[in-house]
N, C-alpha and C positions, 0 to 999 in steps of 0.2 A: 655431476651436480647432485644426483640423489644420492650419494654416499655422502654429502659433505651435509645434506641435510639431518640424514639421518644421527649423524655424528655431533650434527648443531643441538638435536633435541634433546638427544642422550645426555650431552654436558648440559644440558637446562638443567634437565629433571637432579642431574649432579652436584651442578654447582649452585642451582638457584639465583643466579645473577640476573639473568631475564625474564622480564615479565610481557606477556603479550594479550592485547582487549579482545583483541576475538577468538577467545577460545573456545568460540561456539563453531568455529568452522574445524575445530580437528575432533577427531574420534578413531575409534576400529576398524578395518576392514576386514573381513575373511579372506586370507591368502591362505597366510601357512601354521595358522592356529597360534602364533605368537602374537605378544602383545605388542600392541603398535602404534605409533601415534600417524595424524595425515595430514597435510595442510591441503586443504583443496581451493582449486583455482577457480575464481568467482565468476570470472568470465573466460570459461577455457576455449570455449570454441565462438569466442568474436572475432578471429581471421586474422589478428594480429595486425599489430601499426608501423610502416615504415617510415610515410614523410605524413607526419599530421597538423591540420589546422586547426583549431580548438575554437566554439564557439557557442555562446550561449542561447537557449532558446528554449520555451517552455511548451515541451513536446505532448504533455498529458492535459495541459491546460488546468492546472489545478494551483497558478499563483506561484508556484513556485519555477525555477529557473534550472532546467536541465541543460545538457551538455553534446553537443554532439561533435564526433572527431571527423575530420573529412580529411580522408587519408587520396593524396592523387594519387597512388597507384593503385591505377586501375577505377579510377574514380568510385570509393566505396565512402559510404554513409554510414557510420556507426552512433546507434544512437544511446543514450543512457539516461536515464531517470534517476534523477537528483532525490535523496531520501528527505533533504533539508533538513537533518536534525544540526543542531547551532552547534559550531566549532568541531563538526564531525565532517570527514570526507567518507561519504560510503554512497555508491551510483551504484544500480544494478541495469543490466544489459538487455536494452528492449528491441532486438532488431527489426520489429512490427514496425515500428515509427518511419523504416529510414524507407519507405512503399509509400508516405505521406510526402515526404518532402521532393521538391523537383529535381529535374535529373542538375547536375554540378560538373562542373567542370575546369579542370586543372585549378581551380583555385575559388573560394566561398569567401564573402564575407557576410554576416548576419548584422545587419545595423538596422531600426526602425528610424525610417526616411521619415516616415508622416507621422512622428510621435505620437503613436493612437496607441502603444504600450506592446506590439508584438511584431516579435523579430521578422524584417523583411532579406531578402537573400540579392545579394548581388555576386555575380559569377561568371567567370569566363565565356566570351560567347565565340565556340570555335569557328577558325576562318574567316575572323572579319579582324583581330590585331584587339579586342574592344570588350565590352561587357553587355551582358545581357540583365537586365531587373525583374525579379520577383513580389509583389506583395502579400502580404501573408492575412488574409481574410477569413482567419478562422472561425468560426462561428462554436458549435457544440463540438464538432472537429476541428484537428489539424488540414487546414488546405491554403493553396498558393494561387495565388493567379499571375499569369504573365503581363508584365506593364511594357517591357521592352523588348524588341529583337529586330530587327538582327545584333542592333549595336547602340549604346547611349552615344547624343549628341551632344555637343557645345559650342557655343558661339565663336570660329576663330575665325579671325583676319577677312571678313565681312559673308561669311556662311559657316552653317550647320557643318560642323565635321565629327567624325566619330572620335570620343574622346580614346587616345594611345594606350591602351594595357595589354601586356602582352602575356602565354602564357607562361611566362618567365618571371615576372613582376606580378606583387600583392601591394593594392596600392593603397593609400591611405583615405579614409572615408570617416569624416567628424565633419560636427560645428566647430568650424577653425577660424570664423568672421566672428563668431559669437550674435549672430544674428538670427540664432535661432531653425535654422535649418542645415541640411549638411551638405558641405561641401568636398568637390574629391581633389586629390593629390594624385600624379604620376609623373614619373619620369617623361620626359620628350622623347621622343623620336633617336636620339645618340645619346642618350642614353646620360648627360651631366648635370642639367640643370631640372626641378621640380617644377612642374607647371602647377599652377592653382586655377580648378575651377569652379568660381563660385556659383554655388546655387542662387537663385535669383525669386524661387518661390516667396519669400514673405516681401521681398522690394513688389514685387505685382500684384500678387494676390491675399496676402496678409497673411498667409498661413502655411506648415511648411510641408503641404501634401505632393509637393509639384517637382519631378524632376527637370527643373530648365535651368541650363547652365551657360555662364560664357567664358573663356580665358580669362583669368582679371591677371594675371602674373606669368613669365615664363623662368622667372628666378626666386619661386618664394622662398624664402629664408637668409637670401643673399649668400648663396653658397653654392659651390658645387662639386659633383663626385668625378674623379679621375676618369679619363676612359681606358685605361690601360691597369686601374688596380680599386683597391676599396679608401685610399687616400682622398683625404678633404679638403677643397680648398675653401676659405672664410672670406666674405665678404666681396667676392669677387664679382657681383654686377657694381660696385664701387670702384675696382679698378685694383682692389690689394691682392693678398696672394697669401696668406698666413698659413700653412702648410702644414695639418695632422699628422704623425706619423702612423706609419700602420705595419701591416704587414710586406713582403718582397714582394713590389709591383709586377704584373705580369705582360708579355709582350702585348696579348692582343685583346682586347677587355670581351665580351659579348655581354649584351644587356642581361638584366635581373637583378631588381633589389626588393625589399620586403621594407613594407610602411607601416607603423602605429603609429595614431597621432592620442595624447594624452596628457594633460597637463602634470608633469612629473615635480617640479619645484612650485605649484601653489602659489602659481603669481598671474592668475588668469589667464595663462597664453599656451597654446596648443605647443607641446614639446614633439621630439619626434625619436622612437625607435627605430633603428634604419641598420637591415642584411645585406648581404651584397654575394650574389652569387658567389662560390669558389671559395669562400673565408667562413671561418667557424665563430666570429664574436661579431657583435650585435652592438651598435652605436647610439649612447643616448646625447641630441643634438637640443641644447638649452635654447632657448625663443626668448628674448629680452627685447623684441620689438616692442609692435600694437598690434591689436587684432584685425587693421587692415594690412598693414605693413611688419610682417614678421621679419625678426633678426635673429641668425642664430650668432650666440655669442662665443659660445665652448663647444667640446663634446667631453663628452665622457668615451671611452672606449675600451674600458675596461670592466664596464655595465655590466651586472652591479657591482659597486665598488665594497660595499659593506660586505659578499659574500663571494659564495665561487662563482670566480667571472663567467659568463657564458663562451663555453668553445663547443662546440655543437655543428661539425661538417656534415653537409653545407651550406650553407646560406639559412641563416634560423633566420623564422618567422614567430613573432609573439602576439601573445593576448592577454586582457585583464580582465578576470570573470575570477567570481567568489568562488573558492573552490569549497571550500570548510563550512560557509555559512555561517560566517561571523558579523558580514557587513562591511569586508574588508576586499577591494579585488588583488587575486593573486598572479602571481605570471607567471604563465604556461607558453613554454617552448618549444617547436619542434624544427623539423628539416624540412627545407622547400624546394632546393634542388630539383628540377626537370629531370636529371639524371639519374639512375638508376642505379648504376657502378661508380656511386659519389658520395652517397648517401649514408652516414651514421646508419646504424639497425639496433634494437634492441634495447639501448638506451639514446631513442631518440625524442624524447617525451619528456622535459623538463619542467618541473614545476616548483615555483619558487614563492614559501608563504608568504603574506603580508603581516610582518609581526608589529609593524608602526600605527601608523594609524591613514585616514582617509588623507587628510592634509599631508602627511609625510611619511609615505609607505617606505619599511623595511624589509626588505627582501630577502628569506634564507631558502636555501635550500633544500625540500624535502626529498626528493627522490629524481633520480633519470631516468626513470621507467614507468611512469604515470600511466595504470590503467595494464602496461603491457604487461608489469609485472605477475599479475593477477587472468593472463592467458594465456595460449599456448603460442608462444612468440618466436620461433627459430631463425630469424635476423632476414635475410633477404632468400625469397626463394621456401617454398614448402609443397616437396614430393610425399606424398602419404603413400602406403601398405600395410596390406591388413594381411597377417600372416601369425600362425604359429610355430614361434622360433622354439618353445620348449617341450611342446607334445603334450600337453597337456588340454589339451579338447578346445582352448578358449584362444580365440582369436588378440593378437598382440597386433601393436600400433609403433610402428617405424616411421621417421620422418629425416627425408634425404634436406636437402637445404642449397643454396646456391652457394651461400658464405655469411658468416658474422665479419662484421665489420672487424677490421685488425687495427688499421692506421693512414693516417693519408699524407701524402707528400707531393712537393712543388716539385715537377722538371721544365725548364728552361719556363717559368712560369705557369705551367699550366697545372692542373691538379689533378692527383691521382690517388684514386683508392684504394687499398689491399682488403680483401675478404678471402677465409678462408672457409670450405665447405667441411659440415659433417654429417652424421647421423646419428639420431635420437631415436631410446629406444623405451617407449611407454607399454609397462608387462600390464598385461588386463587378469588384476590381482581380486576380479569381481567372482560374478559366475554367468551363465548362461538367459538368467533370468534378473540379473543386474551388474552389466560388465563395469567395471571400473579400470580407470588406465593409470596406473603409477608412473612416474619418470625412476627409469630405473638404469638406464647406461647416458647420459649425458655426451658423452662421445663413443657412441657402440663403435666398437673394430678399432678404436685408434685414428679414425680417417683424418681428426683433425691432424694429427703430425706431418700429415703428406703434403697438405697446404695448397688444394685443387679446390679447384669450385664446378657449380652447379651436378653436385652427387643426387645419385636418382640409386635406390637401394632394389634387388630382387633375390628372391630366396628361391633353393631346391638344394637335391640331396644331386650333385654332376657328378660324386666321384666313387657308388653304390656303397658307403658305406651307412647308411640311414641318418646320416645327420645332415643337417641343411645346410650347406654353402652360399656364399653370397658373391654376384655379382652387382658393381656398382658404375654406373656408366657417370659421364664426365664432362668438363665442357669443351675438352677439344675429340670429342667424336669416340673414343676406345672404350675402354672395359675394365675394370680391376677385376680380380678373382680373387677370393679368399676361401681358405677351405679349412673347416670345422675340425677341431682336431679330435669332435666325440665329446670334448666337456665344454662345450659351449663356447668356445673360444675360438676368432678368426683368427686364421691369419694369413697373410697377402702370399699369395702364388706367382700370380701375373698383374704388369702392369697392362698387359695388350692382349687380352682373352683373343685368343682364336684367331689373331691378326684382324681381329672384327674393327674397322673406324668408318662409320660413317657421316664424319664431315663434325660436324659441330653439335654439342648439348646432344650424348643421347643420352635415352630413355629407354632401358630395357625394362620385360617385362618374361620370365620363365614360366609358359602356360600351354597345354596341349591342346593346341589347336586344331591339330587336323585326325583327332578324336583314336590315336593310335596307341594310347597308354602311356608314349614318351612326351618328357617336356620339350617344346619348342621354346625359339627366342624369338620375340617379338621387340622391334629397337624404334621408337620416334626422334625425331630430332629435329633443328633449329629449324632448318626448311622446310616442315609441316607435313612431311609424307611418313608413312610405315612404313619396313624394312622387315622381312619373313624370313629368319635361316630355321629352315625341317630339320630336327634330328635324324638323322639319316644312321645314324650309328645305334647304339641300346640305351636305357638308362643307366648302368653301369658307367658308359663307356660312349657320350655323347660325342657326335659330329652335324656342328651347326651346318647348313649348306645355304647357300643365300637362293632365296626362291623368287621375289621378289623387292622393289624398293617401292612399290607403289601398293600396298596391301590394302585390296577393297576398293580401289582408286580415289583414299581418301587423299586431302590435303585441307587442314585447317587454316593455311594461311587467309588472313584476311587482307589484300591489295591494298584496300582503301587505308588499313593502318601500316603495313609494311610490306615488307618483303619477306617476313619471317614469320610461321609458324607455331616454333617452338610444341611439337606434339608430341602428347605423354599416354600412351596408352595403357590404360585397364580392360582385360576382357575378366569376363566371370556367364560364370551361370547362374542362370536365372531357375525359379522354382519348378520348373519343367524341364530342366536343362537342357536346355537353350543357352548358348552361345548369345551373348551380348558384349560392346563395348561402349566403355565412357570416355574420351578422349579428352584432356586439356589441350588448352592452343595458348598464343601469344592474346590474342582480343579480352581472352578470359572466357570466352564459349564452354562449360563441358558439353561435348556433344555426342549423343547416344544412336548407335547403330546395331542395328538388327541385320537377319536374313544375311548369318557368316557361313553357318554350318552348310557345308557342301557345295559352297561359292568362295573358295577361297580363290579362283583364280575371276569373280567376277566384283561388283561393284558392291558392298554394301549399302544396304540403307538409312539413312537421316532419319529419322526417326521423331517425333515431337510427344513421345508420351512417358519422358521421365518419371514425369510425376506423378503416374497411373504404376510405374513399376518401384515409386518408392512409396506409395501411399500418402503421396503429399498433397498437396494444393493449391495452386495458385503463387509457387515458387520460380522465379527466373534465376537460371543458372547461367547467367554469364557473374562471374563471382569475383570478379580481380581484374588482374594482371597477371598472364604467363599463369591460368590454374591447370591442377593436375588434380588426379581423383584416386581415391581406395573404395573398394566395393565389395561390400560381403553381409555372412549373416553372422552377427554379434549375439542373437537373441535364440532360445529356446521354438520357436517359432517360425524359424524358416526364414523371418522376411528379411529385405536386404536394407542396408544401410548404404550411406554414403557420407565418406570425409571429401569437403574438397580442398585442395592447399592453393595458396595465389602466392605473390611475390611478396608480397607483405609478410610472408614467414609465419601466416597464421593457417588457422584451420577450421571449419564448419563442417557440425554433424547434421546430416539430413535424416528424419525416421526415430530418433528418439535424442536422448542427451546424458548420452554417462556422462559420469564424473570425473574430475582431473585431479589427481592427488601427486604431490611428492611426498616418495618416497623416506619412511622412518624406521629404519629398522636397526635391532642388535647386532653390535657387531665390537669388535675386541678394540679397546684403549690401550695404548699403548704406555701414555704418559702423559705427562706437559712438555710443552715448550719454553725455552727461552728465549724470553723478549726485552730487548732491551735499546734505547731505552724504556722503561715503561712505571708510569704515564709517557707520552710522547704529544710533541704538536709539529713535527715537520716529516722526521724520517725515523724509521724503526728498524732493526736488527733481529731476524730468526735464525737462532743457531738450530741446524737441521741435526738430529739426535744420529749415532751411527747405526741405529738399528735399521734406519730409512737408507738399503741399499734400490741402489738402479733408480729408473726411474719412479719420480714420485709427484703428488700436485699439492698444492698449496693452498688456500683461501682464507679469506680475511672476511666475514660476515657482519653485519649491521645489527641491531635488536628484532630490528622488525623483518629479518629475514635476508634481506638483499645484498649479493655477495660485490664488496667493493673490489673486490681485487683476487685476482687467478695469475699461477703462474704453474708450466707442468715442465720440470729439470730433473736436475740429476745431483744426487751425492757429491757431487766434487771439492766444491769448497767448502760444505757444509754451512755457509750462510744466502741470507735470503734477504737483500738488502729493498724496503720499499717506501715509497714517496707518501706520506698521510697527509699531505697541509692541506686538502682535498677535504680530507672527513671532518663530517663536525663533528664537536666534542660530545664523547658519551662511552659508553661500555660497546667491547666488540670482542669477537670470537677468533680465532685464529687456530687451524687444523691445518694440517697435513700427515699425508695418506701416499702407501702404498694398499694392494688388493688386500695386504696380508697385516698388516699392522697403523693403528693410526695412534698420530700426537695432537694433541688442542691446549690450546692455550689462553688468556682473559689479555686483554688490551683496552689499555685507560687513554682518550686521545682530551689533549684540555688543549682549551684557545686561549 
């Protein structure tokens, strides 16, 4: 991707066709004394977003309406502060806020119960099936206080019962009586018909501070959802049966659906947005009842209809919050899916503006990557290393990955995901006294062609010739080997290093541990233990030998969350040199261990003073889901850093905050392409020029940057056949590139 950037800015400065507002965020770097331009990433190290819930709330208390993302994996708080300049989206990344809000779980909604004007939090409350309520009583600060636990009640069938939400289901919570207080929506118990239950605060007490509820309804809307697929049926507490079509029912349903309730057609009655696990579009369900008795009459399922429908695997969940500051709400989409190996990455962040008006919002599509675009995002899954791959004194930033989302498909009903892993490879194009990390290999080695997941990257020189080789371990337990050909180039030796597998996701780690000048391996994986082979052989002419599988007699696994692990070791020395290690696990623990050196056949130690060896304060490192860590010194100074990566595909710098730039540099045109047709509004034709032999990559760029479309083939037929009725209309960029020569070309798309 950095070559494709770099090539995007070149044809700017060229062609003059794009024009971009913040060109206050590019400039110079010092690399390599050429001139250069940079786009740097505003929020590089926010950790990245996999399945997000979008919600408004005013985090600084200054009147104005910030944002915060609540990503379940790994239950993380991302907060952001709203700039409010009118018809402008520009948040900047405050993660101080997300140590104010209370702990969240599997699912948030932010609605003010008792209309006194600030966002109260309602949210999963685990192990009861139910929710838990927050009030938000901020004074000169942001703070919360707990109103409910273990679980909110409601009145059914003549006692207090906890009302049904599970963490599978986001349920719907408005004034849907229009009696001035909110009531909530969820699925029953099987999951087909929508209970209502109304809040009863202003019928007793006149005002609507009071969570008391009872069942009023076990069919609101008169309708209900399949139990076997995301199919609808109309009016069936009446007895009829009017039949939605949808997508290919699946044999065995399991609960999960996503609720917004919002009056979408402007006829006073709560509409309803409705997800349904395992399916990628979002249902808008018309209310043509009354505000006691709701009737849904239509759906929509094609929502929205005026623009690109939402397909968004799996299971989108939406929201309507200003985003621009117009006075307009816009609607933001993301992935709710419980599942992890289900879930869109990358571009799971949709945000669609409101270009109509309050009464009758028009919905287009800004972008699929809302927020993520603007960090360092590697889809699901982020192994960091901090290594210098070109000898040049300055520590480099690698990022292994589990997989980007590729495609999802139905077998015998059920659903399944493809993700493919790679590694990223960010050159620190700064200096010692201000590193800077370019994206500079988008797919370092190739890996993506191999079409493996959960890659964990390690560097050394295995084969004495002084260039650094990489092993990459995988997620069914073995090893790739690649070996440096001298010009900086891998390439694949072995698919089974050393006949080394142990078992599932490893984690290797090439580091001399037992203080003899050779590199050892050190391997983590899915079941939480270390794995020791000693070099037993030279540096030249290594021989791993397995010493133990319990190194340290660590195991991160945490019971209480599984049965897995997943441990990712970093060792490093510390300013004394001193042997230390940081370990990821599955909980999301980095967990720091001392007292190795000269114990390697005893126990190390747990350790609680991160924070005293990164110079932090009052930081808690449990940081995700499934985090892993890089640990070194960046700076002039000796002191050490720390990236951690979680599952979310993102990354956090502990000890300071370089900056994230893609990469701009000069590099040889080859020509134009031919496109045609062009203008175009469905599908387009790239005749690939014959100079582009072997393989080569493609892309199709936006104005503002964002690549719509990648494709990486070969010569053979010389065209490049692609589907546009996706893009909206406007100017776009189109390159393709081998290492050795590149084509770009201008694309008109009209609707």
């Amino acid at each position: 991707m950095s070559l494709f950037y770099r090539v995007f800015y070149l044809s700017f400065i060229a062609f003059t066709f794009f024009s971009f507002s913040n060109a206050s965020a590019q400039g110079p770097t010092a690399s390599s004394g050429i001139d250069e331009f940079n786009l740097t990433y505003a929020h590089a190290w926010a950790g990245g977003i996999d399945a997000a819930q979008f919600s408004p709330i005013d985090l600084n208390l200054d009147g104005v309406m910030d944002l915060v993302v609540f990503d379940r994996r790994g239950n993380r708080k991302l907060c952001f502060i709203n700039k409010g300049i009118q018809g402008v989206i520009d948040y900047l990344y405050a993660p101080s806020y997300a140590d104010l809000l209370p702990p969240l779980y599997e699912w948030a909604k932010f609605v003010d119960y008792d209309f006194d004007g600030r966002m109260d939090i309602f949210t999963y409350s685990p192990g009861y099936a139910s929710m838990m309520v927050y009030r938000n009583v901020s004074d000169s600060d942001l703070k919360f206080q707990r109103v409910v636990y273990p679980y909110l009640t409601s009145w059914q069938g003549g006692g207090m019962v906890n009302i049904f939400v599970t963490n599978a289901d986001y349920p719907g919570i408005a004034d849907v009586d229009g009696d001035g207080d909110l009531d909530i929506l969820t699925f029953w118990g099987l999951g087909s018909f929508l209970e209502m239950h109304k809040n009863l605060s202003m019928e007793k007490y006149g005002i609507p501070d009071s969570l008391d509820f009872e069942q009023s309804t076990y069919c609101w809307g008169q309708f209900a959802e399949s139990d076997e697929s995301n199919v609808l049926y109309l009016d069936t507490c009446l007895g009829g049966g009017l039949v939605v079509p949808s997508q290919t029912p699946r044999a065995t349903r399991h609960t999960g659906s996503t609720l917004l309730l919002e009056d979408l057609d402007n006829n006073g009655l709560m509409d309803l947005l409705l997800g349904d696990v395992d399916y990628p579009t979002l249902f808008a369900l018309y209310n043509d009842g009354t505000p006691e008795i709701a009737h849904i009459a239509f759906t929509d399922t094609l929502f929205p209809q005026n623009d690109v429908t939402i397909r968004l695997f799996s299971m989108p969940v939406a929201s309507l919050i200003d985003v621009n500051n117009d006075g307009l709400k816009d609607l933001l989409v993301g992935a709710f899916d419980p599942g992890i190996y289900t879930s869109q990455n990358r571009q799971s962040c949709w945000l669609y503006l409101n270009t109509g008006t309050p009464d009758q919002p028009v919905y287009r599509l800004e972008t699929k990557e809302f927020l993520q675009d603007k960090m360092i995002d590697r889809g699901s899954g982020a192994y960091p290393l901090l290594f210098d791959f070109d000898g040049d004194g300055l520590l480099d930033l690698f990022v292994g990955n589990y997989g980007y989302y590729a495609y999802s498909y139905y077998d015998n009903y059920f659903l399944h995901s493809v993700f493919y892993g790679r590694v990223g490879h960010y050159k620190n194009v700064g200096t010692n006294q201000n590193p800077v990390f370019q994206l500079w290999d988008e797919n370092f080695g190739g890996l993506a062609q191999l079409q493996l997941t959960g890659l964990v990257p390690a560097f050394a020189d295995l084969n004495g010739d002084e260039a650094p080789d990489m092993l990459v371990g995988k997620s069914d337990g073995r090893l790739l080997y690649f070996i440096n050909d001298g010009q900086g180039n891998l390439n694949l030796s072995s698919t089974y290093f050393a006949n080394i597998d142990v078992g599932d996701f490893s984690a290797p780690q090439l580091f001399d541990l037992d203080g003899d000048g050779k590199n050892d391996l050190v391997i983590g994986e899915k079941a939480g233990n270390i794995n020791y082979y000693r070099n037993t052989g030279t540096s030249d002419e290594p021989e791993f030998v397995l010493v133990t599988d319990s190194l340290g007699k660590i195991n991160v696994t945490d019971y209480n969350l599984s049965y897995d692990g997943f441990s990712v070791p970093a060792f490093f020395k510390d300013g004394q040199n001193n042997t230390g290690l940081i370990c990821g696990s599955e909980k999301g623990d980095l967990l720091y261990y001392t007292n190795i050196d000269g114990n390697l056949d005893g126990k190390f130690l747990l350790s609680t003073e991160l924070n005293s060896l990164l110079d932090t304060a009052g930081v808690s490192f449990n940081r995700g889901l499934r985090t892993a860590a890089a640990i070194g010194s960046l700076y002039a100074d000796q002191s050490l850093q720390l990236i951690a990566g979680n599952f979310s595909g993102g990354l956090e710098f502990f000890n300071g905050k370089p900056e994230v730039t893609s990469s701009l540099a000069h590099i040889s045109v080859g020509g134009k392409l031919e496109i045609a047709p062009n203008p175009a509004s469905d599908r387009v034709t790239i005749q690939v020029p014959n100079n582009l032999k072997g393989a080569f990559n493609c892309y199709i760029m936006s104005a503002d940057g964002r690549i719509m479309f990648h494709t990486s083939s070969s010569n053979e037929s010389g065209q490049i056949s692609v589907e546009v009725s996706d893009f909206k209309a406007g100017l776009y960029m189109v390159l393709c590139h081998t290492a050795e020569i590149t084509f770009t070309g201008k694309l008109v798309i009209m609707k």
